[in-house]
C-alpha positions, 0 to 999 in steps of 0.5 A, a space after each residue: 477481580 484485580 486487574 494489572 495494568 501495565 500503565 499504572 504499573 509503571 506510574 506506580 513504580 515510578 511514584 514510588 521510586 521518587 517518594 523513596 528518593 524524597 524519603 531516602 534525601 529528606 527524611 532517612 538521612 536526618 533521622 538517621 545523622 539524629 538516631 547517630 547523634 542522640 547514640 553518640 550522645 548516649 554512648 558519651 553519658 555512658 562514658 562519663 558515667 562509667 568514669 564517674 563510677 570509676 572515680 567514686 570507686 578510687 574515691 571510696 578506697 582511698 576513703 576506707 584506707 584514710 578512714 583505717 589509717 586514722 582509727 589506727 593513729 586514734 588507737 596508737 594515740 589512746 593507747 599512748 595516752 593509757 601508758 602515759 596516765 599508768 606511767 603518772 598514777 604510778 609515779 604518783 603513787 611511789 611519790 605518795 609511798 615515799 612520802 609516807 614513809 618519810 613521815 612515817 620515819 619522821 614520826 619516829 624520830 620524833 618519837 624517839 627524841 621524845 622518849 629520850 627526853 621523857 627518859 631524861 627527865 625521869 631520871 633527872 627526877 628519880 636522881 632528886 627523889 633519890 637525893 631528898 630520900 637519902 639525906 632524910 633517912 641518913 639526916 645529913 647532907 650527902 658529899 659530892 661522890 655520895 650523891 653521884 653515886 646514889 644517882 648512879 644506882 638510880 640511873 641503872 635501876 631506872 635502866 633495867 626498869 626500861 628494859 624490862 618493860 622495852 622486853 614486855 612491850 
């Protein structure tokens, strides 16, 4: 079966022991400085990613904390805004209030200067019908104080006239 040799022993130690020290001197040694550089460049990109990754997160809370100061400036502007028209609608509105009611007042004077004169010339009126009335049924011309006198009861009857229908109204 298998036979040991104790030259061939020595020969393949010996063969062995030189293709470990080829090996170990031209290959293990650049394979292993090229495993240590391909690890030290892995080991870098982890790095790099890892203060990307950093970075991104700082990024995005500073983003989230702008982003929340901005709505919180855009609510404060609309709010703004809201009390600013609610102030302009409600000056508005008491300008159109005292408006009208300055017409309104106006309207009334106007009213009441028309009545004054309508008043006016009724009794003007009445005070001539009431002339032409006396001096036909007296048949003579009346004297100075007879006609301001008959003017005169004219004028309260006319009076007492106006208020009563003022009363009824």
């Amino acid at each position: 079966m298998l036979t040991i040799s104790p030259g061939l022993l020595v020969w393949t130690l010996i063969t062995f022991a030189l293709a470990l020290f080829i090996l170990w001197r031209y290959v293990f040694g650049p394979v292993q400085r090229i495993i240590d550089e391909r690890r030290a460049r892995v080991q870098e990109s982890l790095d790099t990613a890892d203060a990307t990754r950093q970075e991104a997160t700082k990024l995005l809370e500073e983003y989230k904390e702008t982003l929340a100061r901005v709505r919180a400036e855009a609510d404060e502007i609309l709010e703004r805004s809201r009390r600013a028209g609610e102030a302009t609608r409600t000056e508005v509105v008491g300008d159109a209030r005292k408006e009208a009611e300055r017409l309104v007042d106006k309207a009334h004077e106007q009213i009441e200067r028309d009545t004054q004169a309508a008043l006016q010339t009724l009794r003007d009126e009445v005070a001539g019908i009431t002339l032409l009335a006396a001096q036909k049924v007296a048949g003579r011309s009346l004297t100075g104080k007879d006609h301001q006198r008959l003017i005169e009861e004219a004028l309260q009857e006319a009076h007492l006239d106006e208020l009563e229908m003022g009363a009824r109204g």
